[in-house]
Every structure is written in structure tokens, then in C-alpha cells.
C-alpha positions in Angstrom: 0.0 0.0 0.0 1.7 3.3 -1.4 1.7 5.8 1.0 2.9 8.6 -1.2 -0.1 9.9 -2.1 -3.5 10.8 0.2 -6.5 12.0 -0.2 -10.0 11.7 1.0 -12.6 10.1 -1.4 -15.7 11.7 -2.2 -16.6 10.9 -5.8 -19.9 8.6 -5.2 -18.6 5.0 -5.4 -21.5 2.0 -5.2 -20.6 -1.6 -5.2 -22.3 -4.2 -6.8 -21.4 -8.3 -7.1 -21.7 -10.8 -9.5 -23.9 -13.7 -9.0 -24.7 -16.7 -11.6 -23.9 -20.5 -12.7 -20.1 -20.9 -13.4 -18.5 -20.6 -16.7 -21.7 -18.2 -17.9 -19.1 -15.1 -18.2 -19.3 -13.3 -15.0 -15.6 -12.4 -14.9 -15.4 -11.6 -18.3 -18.1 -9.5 -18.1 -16.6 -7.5 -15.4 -13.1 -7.8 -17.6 -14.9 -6.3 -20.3 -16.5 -3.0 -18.0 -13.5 -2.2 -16.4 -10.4 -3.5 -18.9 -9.2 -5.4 -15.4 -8.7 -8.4 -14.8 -10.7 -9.8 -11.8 -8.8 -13.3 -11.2 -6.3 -12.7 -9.1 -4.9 -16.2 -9.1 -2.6 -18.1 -12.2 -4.8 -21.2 -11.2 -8.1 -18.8 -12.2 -6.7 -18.2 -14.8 -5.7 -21.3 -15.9 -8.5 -23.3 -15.6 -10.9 -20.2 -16.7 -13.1 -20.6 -13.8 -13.0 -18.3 -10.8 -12.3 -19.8 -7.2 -12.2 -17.2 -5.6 -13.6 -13.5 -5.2 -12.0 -10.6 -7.0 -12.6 -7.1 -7.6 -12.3 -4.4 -10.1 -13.8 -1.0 -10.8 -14.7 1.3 -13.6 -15.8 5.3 -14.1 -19.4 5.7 -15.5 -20.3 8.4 -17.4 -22.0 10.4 -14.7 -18.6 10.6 -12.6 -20.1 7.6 -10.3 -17.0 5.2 -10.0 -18.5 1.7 -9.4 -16.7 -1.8 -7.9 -17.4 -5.0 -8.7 -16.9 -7.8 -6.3 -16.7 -11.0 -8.6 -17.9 -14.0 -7.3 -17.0 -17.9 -8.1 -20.2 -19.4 -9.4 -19.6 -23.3 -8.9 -21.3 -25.2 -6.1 -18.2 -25.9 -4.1 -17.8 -22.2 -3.9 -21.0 -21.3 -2.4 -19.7 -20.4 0.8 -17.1 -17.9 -1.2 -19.8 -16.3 -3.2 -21.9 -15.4 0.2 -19.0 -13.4 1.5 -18.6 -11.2 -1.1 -22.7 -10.4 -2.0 -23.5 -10.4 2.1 -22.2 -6.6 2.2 -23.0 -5.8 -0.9 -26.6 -4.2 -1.4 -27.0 -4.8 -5.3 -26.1 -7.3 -7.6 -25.7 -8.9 -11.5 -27.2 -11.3 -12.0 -25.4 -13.2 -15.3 -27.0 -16.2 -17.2 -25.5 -17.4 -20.8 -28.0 -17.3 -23.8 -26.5 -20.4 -25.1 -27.1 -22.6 -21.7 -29.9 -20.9 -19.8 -31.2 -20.8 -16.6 -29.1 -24.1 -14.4 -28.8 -24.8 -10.9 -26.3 -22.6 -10.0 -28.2 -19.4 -11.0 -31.1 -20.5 -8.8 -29.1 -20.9 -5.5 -27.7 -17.2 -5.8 -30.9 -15.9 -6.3 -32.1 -17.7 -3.4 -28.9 -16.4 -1.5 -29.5 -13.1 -2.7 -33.3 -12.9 -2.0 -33.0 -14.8 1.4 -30.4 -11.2 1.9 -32.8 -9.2 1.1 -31.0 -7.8 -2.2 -33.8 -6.2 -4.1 -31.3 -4.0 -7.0 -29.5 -5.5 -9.6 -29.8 -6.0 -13.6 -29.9 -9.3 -15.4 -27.2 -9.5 -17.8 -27.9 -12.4 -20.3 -24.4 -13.0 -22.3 -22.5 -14.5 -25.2 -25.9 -13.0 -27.1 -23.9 -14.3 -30.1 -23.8 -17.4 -29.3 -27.6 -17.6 -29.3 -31.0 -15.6 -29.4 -30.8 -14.0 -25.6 -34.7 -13.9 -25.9 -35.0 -17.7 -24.9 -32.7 -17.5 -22.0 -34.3 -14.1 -20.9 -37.5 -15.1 -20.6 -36.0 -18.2 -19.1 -34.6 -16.4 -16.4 -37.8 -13.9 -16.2 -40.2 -17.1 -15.1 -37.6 -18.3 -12.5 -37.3 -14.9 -10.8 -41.1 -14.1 -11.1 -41.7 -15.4 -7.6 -38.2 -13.4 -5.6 -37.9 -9.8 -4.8 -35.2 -9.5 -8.4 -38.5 -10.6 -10.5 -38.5 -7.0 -12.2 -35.1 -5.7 -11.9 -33.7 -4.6 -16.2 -32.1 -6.9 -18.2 -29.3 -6.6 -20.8 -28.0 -8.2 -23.5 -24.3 -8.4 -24.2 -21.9 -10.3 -26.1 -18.0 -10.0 -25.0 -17.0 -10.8 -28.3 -18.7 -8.6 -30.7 -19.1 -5.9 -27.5 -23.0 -5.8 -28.3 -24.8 -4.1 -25.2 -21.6 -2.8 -23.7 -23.1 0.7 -23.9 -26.7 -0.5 -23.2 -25.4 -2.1 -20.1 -23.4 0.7 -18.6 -26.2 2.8 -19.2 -28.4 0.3 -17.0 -25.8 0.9 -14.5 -26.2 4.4 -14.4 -29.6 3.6 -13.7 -29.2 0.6 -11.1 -26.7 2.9 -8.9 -29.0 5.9 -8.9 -31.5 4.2 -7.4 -29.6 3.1 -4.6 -29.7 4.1 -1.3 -27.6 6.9 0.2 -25.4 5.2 3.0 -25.0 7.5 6.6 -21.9 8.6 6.7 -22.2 8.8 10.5 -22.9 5.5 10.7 -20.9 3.0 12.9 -18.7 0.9 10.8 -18.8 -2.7 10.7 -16.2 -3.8 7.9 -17.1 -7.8 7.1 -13.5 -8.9 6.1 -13.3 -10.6 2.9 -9.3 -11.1 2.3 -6.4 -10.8 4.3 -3.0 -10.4 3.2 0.4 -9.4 3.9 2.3 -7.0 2.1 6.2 -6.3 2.5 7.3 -3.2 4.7 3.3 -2.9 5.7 2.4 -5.7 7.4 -1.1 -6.9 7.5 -4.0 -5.5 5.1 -7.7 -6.5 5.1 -10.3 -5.7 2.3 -14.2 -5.7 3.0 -16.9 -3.6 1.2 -17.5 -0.3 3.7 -21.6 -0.5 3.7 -21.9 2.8 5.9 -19.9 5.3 8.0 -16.9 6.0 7.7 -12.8 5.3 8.4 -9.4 7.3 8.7 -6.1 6.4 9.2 -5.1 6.5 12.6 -8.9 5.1 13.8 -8.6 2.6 16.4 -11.2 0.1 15.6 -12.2 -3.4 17.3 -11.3 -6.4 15.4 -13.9 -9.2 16.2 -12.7 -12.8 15.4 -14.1 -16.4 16.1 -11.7 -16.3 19.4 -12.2 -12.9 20.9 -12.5 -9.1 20.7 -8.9 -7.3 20.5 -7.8 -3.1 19.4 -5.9 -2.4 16.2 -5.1 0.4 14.8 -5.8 2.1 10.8 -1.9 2.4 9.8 -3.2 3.2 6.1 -6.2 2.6 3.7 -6.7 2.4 0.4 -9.4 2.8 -1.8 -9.8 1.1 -5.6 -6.1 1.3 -5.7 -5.8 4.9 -4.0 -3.9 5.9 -0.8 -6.0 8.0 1.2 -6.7 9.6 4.8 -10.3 8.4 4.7 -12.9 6.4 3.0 -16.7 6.6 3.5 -19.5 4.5 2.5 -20.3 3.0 0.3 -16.3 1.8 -0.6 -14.4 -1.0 -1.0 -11.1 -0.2 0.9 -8.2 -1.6 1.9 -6.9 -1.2 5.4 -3.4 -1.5 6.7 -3.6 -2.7 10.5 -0.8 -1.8 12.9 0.7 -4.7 14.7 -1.4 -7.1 13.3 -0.3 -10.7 12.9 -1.5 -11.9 9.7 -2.8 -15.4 11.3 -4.8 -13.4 13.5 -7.3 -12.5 10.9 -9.5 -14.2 8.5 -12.6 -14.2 6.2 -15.4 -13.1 8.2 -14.0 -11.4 10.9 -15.2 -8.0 11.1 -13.8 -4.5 11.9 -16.1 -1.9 14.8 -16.6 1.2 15.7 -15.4 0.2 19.4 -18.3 -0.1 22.0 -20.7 0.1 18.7 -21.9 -3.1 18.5 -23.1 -6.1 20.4 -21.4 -9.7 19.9 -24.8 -11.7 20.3 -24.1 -15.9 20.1 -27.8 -16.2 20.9 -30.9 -14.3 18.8 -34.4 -15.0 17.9 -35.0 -14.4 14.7 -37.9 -14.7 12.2 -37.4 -16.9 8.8 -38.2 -16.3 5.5 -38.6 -17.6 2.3 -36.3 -17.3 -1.0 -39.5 -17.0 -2.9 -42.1 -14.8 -2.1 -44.7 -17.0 -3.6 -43.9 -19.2 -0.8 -44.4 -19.4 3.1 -41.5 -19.0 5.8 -40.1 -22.3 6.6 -41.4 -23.6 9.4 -38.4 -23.8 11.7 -39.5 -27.5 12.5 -38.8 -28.7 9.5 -35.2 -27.7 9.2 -32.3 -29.2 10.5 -30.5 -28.8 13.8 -27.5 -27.5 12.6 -27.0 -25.0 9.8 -24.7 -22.3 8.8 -25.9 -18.9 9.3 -24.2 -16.3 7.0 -23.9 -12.8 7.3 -21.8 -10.0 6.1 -18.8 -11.9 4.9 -19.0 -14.4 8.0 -20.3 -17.8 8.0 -20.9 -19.5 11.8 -22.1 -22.7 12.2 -25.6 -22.3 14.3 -27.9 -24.4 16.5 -31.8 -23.9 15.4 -34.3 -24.5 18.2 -37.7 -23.7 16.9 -40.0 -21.1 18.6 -43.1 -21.1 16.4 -44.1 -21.5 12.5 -41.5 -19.2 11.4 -39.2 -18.1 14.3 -36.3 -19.8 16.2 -33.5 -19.5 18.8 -30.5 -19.5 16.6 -27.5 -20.4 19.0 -24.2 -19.4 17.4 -20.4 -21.1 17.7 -19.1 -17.7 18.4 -20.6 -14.2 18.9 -21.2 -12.4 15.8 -21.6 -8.2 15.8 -25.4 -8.0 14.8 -28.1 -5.8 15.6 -32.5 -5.6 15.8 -32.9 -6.0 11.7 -30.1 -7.5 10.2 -30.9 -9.7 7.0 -28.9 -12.8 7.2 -29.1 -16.4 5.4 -29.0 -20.1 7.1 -28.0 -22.5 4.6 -27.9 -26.2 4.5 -24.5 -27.0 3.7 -24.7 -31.4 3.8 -27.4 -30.7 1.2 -26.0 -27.5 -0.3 -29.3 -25.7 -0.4 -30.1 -22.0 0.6 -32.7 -23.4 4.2 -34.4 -19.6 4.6 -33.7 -15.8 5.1 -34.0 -14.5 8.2 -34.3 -11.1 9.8 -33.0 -10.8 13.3 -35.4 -9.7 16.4 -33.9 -9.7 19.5 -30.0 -9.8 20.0 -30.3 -9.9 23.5 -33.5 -12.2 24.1 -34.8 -13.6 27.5 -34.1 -16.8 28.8 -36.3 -20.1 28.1 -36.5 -21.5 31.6 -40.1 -22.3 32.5 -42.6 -24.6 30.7 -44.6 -23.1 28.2 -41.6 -20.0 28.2 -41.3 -21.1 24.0 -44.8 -20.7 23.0 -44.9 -17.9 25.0 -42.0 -16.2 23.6 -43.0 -17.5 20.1 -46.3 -15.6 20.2 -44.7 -12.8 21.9 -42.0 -12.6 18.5 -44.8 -12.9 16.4 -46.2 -9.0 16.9 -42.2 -8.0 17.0 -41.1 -5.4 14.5 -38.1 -5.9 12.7 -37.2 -2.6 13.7 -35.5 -1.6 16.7 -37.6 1.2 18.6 -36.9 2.9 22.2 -40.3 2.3 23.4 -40.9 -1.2 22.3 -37.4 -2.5 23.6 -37.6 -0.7 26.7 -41.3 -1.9 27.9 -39.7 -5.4 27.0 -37.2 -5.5 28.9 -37.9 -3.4 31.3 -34.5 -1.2 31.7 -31.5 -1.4 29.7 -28.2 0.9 29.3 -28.5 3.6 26.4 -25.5 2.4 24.8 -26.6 -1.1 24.8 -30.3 0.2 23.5 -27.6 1.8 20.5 -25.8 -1.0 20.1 -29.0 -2.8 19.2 -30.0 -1.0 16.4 -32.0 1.9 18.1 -31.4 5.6 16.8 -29.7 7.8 19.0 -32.6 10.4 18.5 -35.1 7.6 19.3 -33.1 6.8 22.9 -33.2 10.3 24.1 -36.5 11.1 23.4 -38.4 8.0 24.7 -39.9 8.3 28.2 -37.6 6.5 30.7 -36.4 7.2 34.1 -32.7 7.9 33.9 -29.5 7.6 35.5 -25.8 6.8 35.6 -26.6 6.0 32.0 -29.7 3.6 32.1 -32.9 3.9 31.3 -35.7 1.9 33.1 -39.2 2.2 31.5 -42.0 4.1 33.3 -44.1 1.2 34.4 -40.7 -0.7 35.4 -40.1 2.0 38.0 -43.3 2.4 39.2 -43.2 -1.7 40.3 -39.5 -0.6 41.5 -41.0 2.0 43.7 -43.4 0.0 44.8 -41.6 -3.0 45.6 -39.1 -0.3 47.2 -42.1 0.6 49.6 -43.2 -3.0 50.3 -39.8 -3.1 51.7 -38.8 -0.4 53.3 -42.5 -0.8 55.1 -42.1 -4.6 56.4 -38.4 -3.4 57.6 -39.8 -0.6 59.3 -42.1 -2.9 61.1 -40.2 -5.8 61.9 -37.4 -3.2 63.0 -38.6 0.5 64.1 -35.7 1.4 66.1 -33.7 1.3 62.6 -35.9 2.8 59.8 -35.4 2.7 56.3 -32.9 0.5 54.1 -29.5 1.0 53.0 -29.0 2.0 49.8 -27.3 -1.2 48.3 -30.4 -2.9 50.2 -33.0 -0.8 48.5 -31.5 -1.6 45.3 -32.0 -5.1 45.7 -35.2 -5.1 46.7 -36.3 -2.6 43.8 -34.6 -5.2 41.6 -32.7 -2.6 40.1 -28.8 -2.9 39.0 -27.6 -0.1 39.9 -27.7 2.1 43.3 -27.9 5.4 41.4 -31.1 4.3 39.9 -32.7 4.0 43.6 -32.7 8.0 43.8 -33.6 8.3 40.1 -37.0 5.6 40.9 -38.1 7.3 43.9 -38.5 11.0 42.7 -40.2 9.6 39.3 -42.6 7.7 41.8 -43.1 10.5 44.7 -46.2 12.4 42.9 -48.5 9.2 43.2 -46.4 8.1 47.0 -47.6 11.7 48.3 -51.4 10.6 47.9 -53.8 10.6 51.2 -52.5 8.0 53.4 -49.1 7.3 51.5 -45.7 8.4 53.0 -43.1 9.9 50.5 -39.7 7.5 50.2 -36.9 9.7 49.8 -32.8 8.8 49.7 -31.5 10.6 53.1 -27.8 10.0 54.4 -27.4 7.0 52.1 -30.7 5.6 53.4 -34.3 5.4 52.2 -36.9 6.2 54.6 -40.2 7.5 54.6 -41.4 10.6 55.5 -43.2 9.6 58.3 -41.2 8.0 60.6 -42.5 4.5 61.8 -43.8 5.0 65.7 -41.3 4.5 68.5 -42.3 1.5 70.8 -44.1 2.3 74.1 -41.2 1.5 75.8 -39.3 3.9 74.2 -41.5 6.8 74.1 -42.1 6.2 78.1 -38.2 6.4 78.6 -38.1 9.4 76.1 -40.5 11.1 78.3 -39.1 11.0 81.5 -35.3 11.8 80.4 -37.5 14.7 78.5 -38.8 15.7 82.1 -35.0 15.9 83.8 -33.2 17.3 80.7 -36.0 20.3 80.7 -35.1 20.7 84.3 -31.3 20.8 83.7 -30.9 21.6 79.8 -27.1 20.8 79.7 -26.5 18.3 82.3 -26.4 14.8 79.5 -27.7 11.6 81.6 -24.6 9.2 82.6 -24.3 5.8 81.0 -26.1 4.2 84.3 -29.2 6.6 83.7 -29.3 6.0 80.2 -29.1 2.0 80.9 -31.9 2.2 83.9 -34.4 3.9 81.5 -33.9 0.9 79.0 -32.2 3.4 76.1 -29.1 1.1 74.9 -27.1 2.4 71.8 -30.0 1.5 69.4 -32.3 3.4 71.2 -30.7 6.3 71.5 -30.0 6.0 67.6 -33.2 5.8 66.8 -34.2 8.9 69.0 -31.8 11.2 67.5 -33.3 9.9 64.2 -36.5 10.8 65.2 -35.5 14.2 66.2 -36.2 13.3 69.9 -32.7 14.1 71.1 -29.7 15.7 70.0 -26.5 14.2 69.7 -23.4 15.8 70.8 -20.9 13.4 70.8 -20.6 9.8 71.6 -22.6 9.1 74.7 -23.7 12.8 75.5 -27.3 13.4 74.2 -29.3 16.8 74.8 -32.8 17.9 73.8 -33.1 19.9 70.2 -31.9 23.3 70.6 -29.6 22.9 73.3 -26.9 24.4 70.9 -29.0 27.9 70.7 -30.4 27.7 74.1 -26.1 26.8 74.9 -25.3 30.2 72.8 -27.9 32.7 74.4 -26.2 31.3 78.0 -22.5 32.2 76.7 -23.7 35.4 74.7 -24.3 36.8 78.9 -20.5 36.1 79.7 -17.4 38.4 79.5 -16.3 39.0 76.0 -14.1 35.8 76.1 -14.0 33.6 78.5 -12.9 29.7 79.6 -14.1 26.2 79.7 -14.5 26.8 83.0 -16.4 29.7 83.0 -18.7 28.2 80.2 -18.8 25.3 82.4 -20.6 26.9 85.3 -22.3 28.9 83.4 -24.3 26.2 81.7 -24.6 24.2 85.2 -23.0 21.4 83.7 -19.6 19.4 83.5 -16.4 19.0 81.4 -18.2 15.8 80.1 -20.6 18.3 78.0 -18.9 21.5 77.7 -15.8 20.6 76.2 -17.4 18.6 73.3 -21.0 21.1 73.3 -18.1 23.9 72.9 -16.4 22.0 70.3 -19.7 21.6 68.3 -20.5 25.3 68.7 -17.1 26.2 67.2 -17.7 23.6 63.9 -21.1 26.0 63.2 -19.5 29.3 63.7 -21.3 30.2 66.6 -18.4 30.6 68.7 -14.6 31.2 68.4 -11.3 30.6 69.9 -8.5 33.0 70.6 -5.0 32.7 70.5 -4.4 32.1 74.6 -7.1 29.4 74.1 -10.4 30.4 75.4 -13.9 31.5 73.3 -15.8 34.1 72.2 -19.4 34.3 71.2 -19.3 35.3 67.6 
């Protein structure tokens, strides 16, 4: 890869594949649109079949620049073909005049239809071999019943060069109609080739369906055996150095410190954090031909090959209902809400059924009956991801896993949710949260009223939630219908939640409370001793759940006053000399060093009083 020369691409480029029975002139049609030559191999070459995919490209006459990803068309190559038309959203579709529709030419359409491909032309060539009229309306009854049944057809003849001009002119036309990728997109890059070049190390190839890449991205490279960081060292694009390519492209990226035998067909290149490796979905099958039903999932074997992009995984199908499944993959595989994807037979080397993925992240199949269930549940499932739909299914999920599943950012920040530390938990998900917080905090309360409330980390359990920061979030989305006649408010206080209403001390308690009431309004400052405290039947827990209450007033560890012994402490000091001692304070409050030193201490911390330099305090 030449890295003399860089710039950024932004003539429009659209990729389009080959498709068709071998030998009916696939390559040579591409050799004779773009004067290259698409086998890349002497044996190709030799044996004039193609065995593996290649690529070329061409200018049209608009400006567009167009790539062709070439694909083998014998049966043993079936596997090769699907990687290169997964990616790629149109095709040509080539049948020879002189032999017709064959077998070969029906198992790509299938492939392609089962993908959802619905632009493409159908080329019939060497037109001078025979009438094309015979193999076109061959070709036009065998893809009546599939989404390619009205695509344009040419007729060429490499030879003579009949329909050359007639066919780039249809091209013109196919690539127009194509969709506009998002440049913003997140990039998935199915890998189609990987190579090593001298003095660059390792470059991989893939048709760029969306987004876009630069050099110096750091990207995730997702393989059968793990997830790992690389690094864009350079790219190229049809043959061009450049700083960055956007979809649609087929490009060439140099990885930085790369082993070559760390990469393969099918692995894929991510925006990092983008996308979800799912080896479980539920998905919903389809037929190839839309004048037939879905397969019935029942019917099919337990093991097939699902394909997608440029990968193909061996899956486990467990059938759900009349046309959905449980696909269990061999390894995780980037997909999201949507995808289009193929299973295929490969013992009998048949195309089984399209599919279009549902859930990427589906529940667990635990209970009896949880199959039908979540079989009838699939059936009214969109095939597009949406905020609200995926939220009231499962109840709350992160925002960047709702993203990574296919929903649009706009879509994520606008639905209604309760949020925080980046979830989202679906209205009627918090309101059972809240309540079950309540149920909790309530039968705590009772079995336990000298310790109200729940720790946080407890709370969050019992609201089922997974994160504490969510507790908070639940309760304030909950309060309005909490704060009804004869409800008491939760609310998060000192890492707690308790309600507003403090559950009712016990008797025994309240009958202490009142009597050390009684003495402490006699002598405001002089704190009951440890035997008093004990005699009254007010331990540690007790006296806690006093202070809690607002009963008493803590001062320091085993001193307790009533509330507003600190002001009624200041108005006392306020009548002494300007500044004055412990001592002094001391007698002045009618109490002993036990209180005054740490009641003086606490008066100092609010800024009611100060000390001077020789040590004694002031009334500020």
C-alpha cells in the first residue's frame, strides 16, 4: 500500500457483485466493464473458472465510479460467493444465452433474495452465441416469484461488444437508485481477504456498507476467538492511498501490529463499544420465494450455517413457532434488531431460509410453556428496533446497549424513561421498583422501628434494580403518586431510604423518652450518665433511633441533649465576658467537662463561637 499519495474520497462509489452459474461469463463481463482483470490467481486463470472473489472498478459516465466484487459461481464455492454479496446491497445477476437458466443461477438468487438484495440487472451474455430472448424469458419465469422478479435486463456479447453501452447505461440507472449510506454511521467492515504485504504488514479488504474510516482510527477487530484493538496504519481505496474512506467503498486497510494469522474471512472490523457480539438471537425466517411461506423452523435441520456480512458460523436452530427460532451461534457475531442474514444447508448445499433478526439480546427459556410464550410474543415484533418497544420489554437497559442494538440515537433520548448513571428503566418498570421499594422499606420498618429505612445497596435489591444510582432516580419519578392521602413519600436521606413519616417508637421507648425529657428540661445541659441512660432501658439502638427521630440531639458519643440545646447553649455564653474559659462556660451552663468541652467544640464547627490565641472562646 503506497503511502505517497493521500487523499480523502468523495466521488460517489456504489458496489455491486456478481452472482450466476459458473462458466456463464461473470468475470469476463466485469473484464470487459472495467479493462481489469478480476482473477487474481494463475490457477483462475488457468483453468478459466473463478475460485475465488476478485474485484475491479470502472468510471461511469456520470462521474459515479462503481466496484465489482466478482464471485466464483460453482457449487463448491458457495460459501465464497456469500461473502462477497453479504455486504453488498445490489447485484448482476449473469445467465449465458447459449445454456440458460441451471442450478447454480437458482441458488444465488435464493442467497441473494434470502439477503434481502432487491437492486440488480440481469445480464444475459454471449448473445452471439444464441437468441438471448430464450434465455431471458427463461430467467424472467424463474425470478417471477423473488424480490429481483422485475429488476432490467441486458444483453451483451463480449465478443462482438454488443450491449456494452446498453449495459453501462443500465448501470447508471441501477446505482442511482440506490440508497444513500449514513456517513455517521458505525462501521462494521465484514473482512473478505487478508494479506500481507512487505514493509506494511497486515491489510484486510471488505466492502465499507456505511460510515466512515481514517487512518489512525482505532477500531475493534472481532474474530471467532475474541474481541482485540488495532489500529488504521493506512487505507486504500480502488487502488488509491487515502486519509479516509466513507460508505459505500471497497477499501483496503493496513492494521498496525497485526499478525497476519490473526485474521481471517469473516472477521469483522467496529466502531469500538458500537456493536453487540450476540451468540444467541431470535430471529424470524423467511422464504427465498415470495410465492412461498416462511419455513417452518421445525422442519429444518438442527444444525446449519448462518451467513452474514462476509461471515459464516455454524448455528444451533431451536424452533420457537411457525417461522421463528433460537439461533444459537459457535461464536458471537456483531449484529443488531434488523439485520438480514441467510441459514443454509451445507450437507445438502441448499439455501434453508432468510431470516431477519429480532432480539440480539432475548430472554431466557427457563419455565414450561416460556417457547410458545415467547413465540407468540415474536410474532407481533417489529423488525425494527424502537426505544419504546425494547424498553417496555425488557424493562431497563443501558443507552448504549439500546444503540448498540440498532435503536437511533434520537429515538433513545426522546423515549420516556427514568434515567441515571446512564440507564434507562421504562415508566411502568419504576413504578413496580418504587413499589416493591415501599413493600420493603415498610415490612423493615415494622419488623425493626428502632432502625428505619434501608441502606442503599439494600434498597437496590429489593427494587430489583442494577444499579444504586437508579434508587434515587426511581423514587423522585414515583413520589407524585407516593404523596397521595395516606401514603408516606420514600426519599434517599444519608445513604438511606426512609419514609417521610417515621414509623412509631415503641411504648417502651416513648415512656423512657419522656421521663429523660422531664430531667433534661429541668437541667438543659447536664447529659444523663451511662447508668441513667441503661436504667431507662435506652441502649445504643435506642438512643440512635431517638436522635433519628428528632427526639434528642446528639453531641458526641454518649452525650445526648434535647433539640436546641446548641442555641439555648449560645444565648447562655452570649451573657459572659467577651471571652472567657471552659471553666467559666462550664458553670455557666450548670453542667460538667463531660458536656462543655465537646457542646463547645460543636459550637465552634457551626461558627457560633470562636477561639483566641491564649485558648479560650468568644461568642461570635
Amino acid at each position: 500500500m503506497p503511502a505517497d499519495v493521500h487523499v480523502v474520497i468523495h466521488v460517489p462509489m456504489h458496489v455491486v457483485a456478481t452472482a450466476g452459474h459458473v462458466d456463464h461469463g461473470k468475470s469476463t463481463l466485469v473484464r470487459t466493464l472495467t479493462g481489469m482483470e478480476p482473477d487474481r490467481w494463475a490457477e483462475e486463470r488457468r483453468r478459466g473458472m473463478t475460485i475465488d472473489l476478485g474485484f475491479a472498478w470502472t468510471r461511469l459516465a456520470s462521474e459515479a465510479t462503481i466496484a465489482f466484487v466478482d464471485v466464483p459461481g460453482h457449487e463448491r464455492f458457495v460459501a465464497t460467493m456469500l461473502a462477497g454479496v453479504g455486504p453488498v446491497p445490489a447485484a448482476l445477476l449473469v445467465v449465458a444465452a447459449d445454456e440458460g437458466w441451471m442450478p447454480q443461477s437458482a441458488e444465488h438468487v435464493d442467497a441473494l433474495s434470502a439477503l434481502g438484495v432487491r437492486h440488480g440487472l440481469l445480464v444475459i451474455t454471449r448473445s452471439d452465441l444464441m437468441d438471448p430472448a430464450l434465455a431471458l424469458d427463461d430467467a424472467r419465469r424463474h425470478l417471477a416469484p423473488t424480490p429481483l422478479a422485475d429488476v432490467p435486463a441486458v444483453a451483451v456479447s463480449a465478443v462482438t461488444g454488443a450491449g456494452t453501452d446498453a449495459l453501462r447505461t443500465a448501470l447508471e440507472g441501477l446505482v442511482a437508485g440506490l440508497p444513500d449510506p449514513d456517513p455517521g454511521a458505525d462501521v462494521r467492515l465484514w473482512i473478505d481477504r487478508a494479506f500481507t504485504i512487505r514493509g506494511a504488514g497486515t491489510v484486510v479488504t471488505g466492502t465499507l456498507g456505511a460510515g466512515r474510516l481514517r487512518v489512525d482510527d482505532e477500531l475493534e477487530l472481532r474474530t471467532g476467538t475474541g474481541t482485540r484493538r488495532v489500529t488504521v496504519r493506512g487505507l486504500q481505496c480502488l487502488g488509491v492511498a487515502v486519509d479516509e474512506a466513507r460508505g459505500v467503498a471497497r477499501v483496503a486497510v493496513n492494521l498496525r501490529g497485526t499478525p497476519r494469522e490473526s485474521v481471517r474471512r469473516g472477521d469483522v472490523l467496529l466502531t469500538p463499544g458500537a456493536w453487540l457480539g450476540t451468540d444467541l438471537l431470535d430471529v424470524r425466517l423467511h422464504g427465498v420465494r415470495t410465492d412461498a411461506p416462511a419455513p417452518d423452523p421445525r422442519g429444518l435441520p438442527a444444525e446449519l450455517t448462518l451467513h452474514v456480512g462476509a461471515a459464516a458460523v455454524p448455528a444451533r436452530v431451536r424452533p420457537l413457532g411457525t417461522d421463528t427460532a433460537r439461533l444459537r451461534l459457535r461464536h458471537p457475531v456483531p449484529l443488531r434488531i434488523g439485520d438480514r442474514a441467510l441459514l443454509r444447508d451445507p450437507g445438502r448445499r441448499v439455501v434453508a431460509a432468510g431470516l431477519t433478526a429480532l432480539d440480539v439480546r432475548p430472554p431466557a427459556l427457563r419455565r414450561r410453556g416460556a417457547a410458545a410464550r415467547r413465540s407468540a410474543a415474536l410474532t407481533a415484533l417489529p423488525a425494527v428496533a424502537d426505544a419504546a418497544g425494547e424498553l417496555a420489554r425488557r424493562g431497563l437497559a443501558r443507552r448504549a446497549e439500546l444503540l448498540a442494538m440498532g435503536v437511533a440515537a434520537d429515538d433513545v433520548d426522546a423515549v420516556a424513561a427514568v434515567r441515571a448513571a446512564g440507564w434507562l428503566v421504562d415508566p411502568a418498570r419504576a413504578t413496580a421498583s418504587a413499589d416493591a421499594l415501599a413493600d420493603a422499606v415498610a415490612t423493615h420498618d415494622a419488623a425493626d422501628p428502632l432502625d428505619p429505612g434501608l441502606p442503599v445497596e439494600a434498597a437496590r435489591r429489593a427494587a430489583g434494580l442494577p444499579d444504586a444510582r437508579l434508587v434515587e432516580a426511581v423514587l423522585l419519578r414515583a413520589a407524585p403518586a407516593q404523596a397521595a392521602p395516606g401514603n408516606s413519600t420514600l426519599r434517599l436521606r444519608h445513604g438511606r431510604v426512609v419514609r417521610d413519616a417515621e414509623p412509631a417508637l415503641p411504648a417502651a421507648v416513648r415512656t423512657a423518652m419522656d421521663a429523660l425529657r422531664h430531667q433534661l428540661e429541668r437541667d438543659p445541659f447536664v447529659a444523663p450518665e451511662a447508668d441513667r441512660l441503661a436504667a431507662l432501658g435506652l441502649g445504643p439502638r435506642q438512643i440512635a433511633s431517638l436522635v433519628r427521630a428528632g427526639e434528642l440531639m446528639r453531641i458526641a458519643d454518649g452525650v445526648v441533649l434535647l433539640p436546641g440545646a446548641d442555641e439555648r447553649a449560645v444565648q447562655v455564653l452570649a451573657g459572659l465576658p467577651e471571652e472567657f474559659t471552659i471553666s467559666t462556660a462550664r458553670q455557666a451552663l450548670g453542667t460538667s467537662r463531660r458536656v462543655a468541652v465537646p457542646l463547645l467544640e460543636l459550637l465552634a464547627r457551626a461558627g457560633r463561637t470562636t477561639r483566641t490565641p491564649d485558648g479560650r472562646h468568644r461568642v461570635k
